[in-house]
C-alpha positions in Angstrom: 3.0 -1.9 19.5 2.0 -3.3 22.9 -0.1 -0.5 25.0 0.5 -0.9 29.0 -2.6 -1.6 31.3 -0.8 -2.9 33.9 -1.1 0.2 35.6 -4.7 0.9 34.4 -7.3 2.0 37.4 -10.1 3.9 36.8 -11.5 6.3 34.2 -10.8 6.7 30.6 -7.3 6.9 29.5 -6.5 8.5 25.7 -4.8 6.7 23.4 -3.1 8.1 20.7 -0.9 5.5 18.6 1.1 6.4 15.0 3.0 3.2 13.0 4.6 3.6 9.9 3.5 0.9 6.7 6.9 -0.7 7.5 5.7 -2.3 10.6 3.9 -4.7 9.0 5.7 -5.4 6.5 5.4 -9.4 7.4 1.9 -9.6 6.6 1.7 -12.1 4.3 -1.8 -11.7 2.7 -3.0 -10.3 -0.5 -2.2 -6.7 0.7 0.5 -4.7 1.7 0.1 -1.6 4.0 0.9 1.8 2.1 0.4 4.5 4.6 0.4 5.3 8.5 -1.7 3.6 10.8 -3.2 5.2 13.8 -5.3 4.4 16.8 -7.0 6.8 18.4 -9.2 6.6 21.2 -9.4 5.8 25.0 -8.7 3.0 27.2 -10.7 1.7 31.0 -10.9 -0.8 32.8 -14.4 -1.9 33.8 -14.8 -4.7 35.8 -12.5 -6.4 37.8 -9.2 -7.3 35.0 -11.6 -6.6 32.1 -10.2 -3.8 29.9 -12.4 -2.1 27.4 -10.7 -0.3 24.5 -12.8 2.4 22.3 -11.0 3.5 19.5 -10.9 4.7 16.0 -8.3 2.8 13.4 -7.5 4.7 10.3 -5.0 3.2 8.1 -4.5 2.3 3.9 -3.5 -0.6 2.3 -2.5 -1.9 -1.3 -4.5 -4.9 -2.7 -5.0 -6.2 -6.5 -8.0 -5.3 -8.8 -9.6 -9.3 -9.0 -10.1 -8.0 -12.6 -7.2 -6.3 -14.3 -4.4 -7.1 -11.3 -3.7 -4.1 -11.5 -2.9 -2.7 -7.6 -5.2 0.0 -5.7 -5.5 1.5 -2.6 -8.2 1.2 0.0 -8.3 3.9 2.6 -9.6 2.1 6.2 -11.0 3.9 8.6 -13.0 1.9 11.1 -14.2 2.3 14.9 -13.3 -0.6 17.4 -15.2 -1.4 21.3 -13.5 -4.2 22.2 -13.6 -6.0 26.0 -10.0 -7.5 26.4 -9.9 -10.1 29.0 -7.1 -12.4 30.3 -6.7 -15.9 28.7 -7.7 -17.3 32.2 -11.3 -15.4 32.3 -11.9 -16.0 28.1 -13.9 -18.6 28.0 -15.6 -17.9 31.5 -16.2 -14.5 30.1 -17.3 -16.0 26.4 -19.9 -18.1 28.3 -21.5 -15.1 30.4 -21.6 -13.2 27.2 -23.9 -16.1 25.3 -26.2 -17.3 28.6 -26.7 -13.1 28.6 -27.4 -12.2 24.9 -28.7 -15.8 24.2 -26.0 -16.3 20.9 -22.4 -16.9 21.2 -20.8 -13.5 20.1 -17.1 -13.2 20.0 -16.9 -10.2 18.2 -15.7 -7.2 20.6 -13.8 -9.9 22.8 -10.2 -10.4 22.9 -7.5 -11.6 25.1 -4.5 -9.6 26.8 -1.3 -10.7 28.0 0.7 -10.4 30.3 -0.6 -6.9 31.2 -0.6 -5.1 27.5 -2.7 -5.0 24.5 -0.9 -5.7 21.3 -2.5 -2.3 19.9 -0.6 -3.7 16.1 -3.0 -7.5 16.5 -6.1 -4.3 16.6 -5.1 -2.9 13.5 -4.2 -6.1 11.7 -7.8 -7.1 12.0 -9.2 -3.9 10.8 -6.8 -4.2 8.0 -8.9 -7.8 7.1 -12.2 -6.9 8.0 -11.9 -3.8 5.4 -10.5 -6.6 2.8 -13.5 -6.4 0.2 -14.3 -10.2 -1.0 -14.2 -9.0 -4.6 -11.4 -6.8 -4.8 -12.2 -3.7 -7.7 -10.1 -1.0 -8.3 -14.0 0.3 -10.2 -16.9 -0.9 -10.6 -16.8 -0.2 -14.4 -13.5 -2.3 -14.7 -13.2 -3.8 -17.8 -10.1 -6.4 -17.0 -7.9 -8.7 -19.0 -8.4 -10.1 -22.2 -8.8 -13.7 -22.1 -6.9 -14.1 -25.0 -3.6 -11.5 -25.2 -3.9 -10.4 -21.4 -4.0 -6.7 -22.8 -5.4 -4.5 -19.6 -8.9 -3.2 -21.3 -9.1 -0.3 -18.9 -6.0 1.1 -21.1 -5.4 -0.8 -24.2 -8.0 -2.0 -27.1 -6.8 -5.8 -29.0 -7.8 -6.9 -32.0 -8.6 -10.3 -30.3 -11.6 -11.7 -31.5 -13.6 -12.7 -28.4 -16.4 -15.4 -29.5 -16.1 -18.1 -27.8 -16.8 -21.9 -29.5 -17.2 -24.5 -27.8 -14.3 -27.5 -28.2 -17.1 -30.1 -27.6 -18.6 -28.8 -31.1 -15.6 -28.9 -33.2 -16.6 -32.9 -34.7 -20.0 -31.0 -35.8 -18.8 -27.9 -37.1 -16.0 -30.0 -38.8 -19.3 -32.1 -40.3 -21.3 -28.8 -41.0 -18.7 -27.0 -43.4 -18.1 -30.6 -45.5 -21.6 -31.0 -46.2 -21.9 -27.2 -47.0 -19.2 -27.6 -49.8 -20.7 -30.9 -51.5 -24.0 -28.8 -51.7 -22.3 -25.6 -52.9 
């Protein structure tokens, strides 16, 4: 997955980059990637070793419904400018970048090594950044049932859902005696 700079000069260079899911099959998150990845853009080097890559990352990925587990897919299709730099210039170039725009931003800055971007680290981070906080598979997603786990978006129980409180039980208990002296 690494893509070659080394021999990088000037102008734009296309890049056009196709993995299969099974390439990152070690992610070990709360996804699993279900379709090709691709990048697709172009490559330059600006200034001096800096490298900047302009590219658009399509991709989908697997993750669980937070409300009935059920699994879903999410398409990603996200555009990446990102300055690579080498680890020797990062924090010289991290530095220029805050005393310029006045706030540290390390968004759009990476490292490369030893001549080569890891094009796969690119698509692993669009892969979390698309990673909603509340995963859904819809927004009218009915989940489990507290009670039987039945999946409400396909199933109905006959589980009765009012809740009492366990902190009441003593009063309730005292309630129902005194209701069947009086009655």
């Amino acid at each position: 997955m690494l893509l070659d700079i080394s021999r990088l000069r000037t102008g734009d260079e296309d890049v056009t980059r196709r993995y299969e899911a099974g390439a990152f099959a070690n992610l070990t998150d709360d996804f699993k990637v279900v379709g090709p990845s691709e990048v697709v853009g172009t490559v330059r080097r600006d200034q001096g070793t800096t490298v900047v890559l302009v590219a658009k990352v399509t991709s989908s990925m697997e993750v669980v419904c937070g409300r009935c587990l059920e699994p879903y897919v999410i398409p990603v299709d996200a555009e990446v400018e990102t300055r690579f730099v080498p680890p020797a210039e990062f924090a010289e170039v991290t530095a220029e970048t805050a005393a310029r725009d006045g706030a540290l931003k390390h968004f759009g800055l990476a490292e490369y090594h030893d001549g080569s971007i890891d094009l796969g680290e690119v698509v692993r981070e669009q892969l979390y950044l698309a990673l909603p906080m509340k995963p859904l598979c819809t927004e009218a997603c009915k989940g489990l049932c507290p009670i039987c786990g039945a999946n409400r978006n396909r199933e109905t129980c006959a589980c009765q859902h009012e809740w009492v409180d366990p902190r009441m039980a003593a009063l309730a208990e005292w309630k129902s005696r005194n209701e069947k002296t009086k009655g």
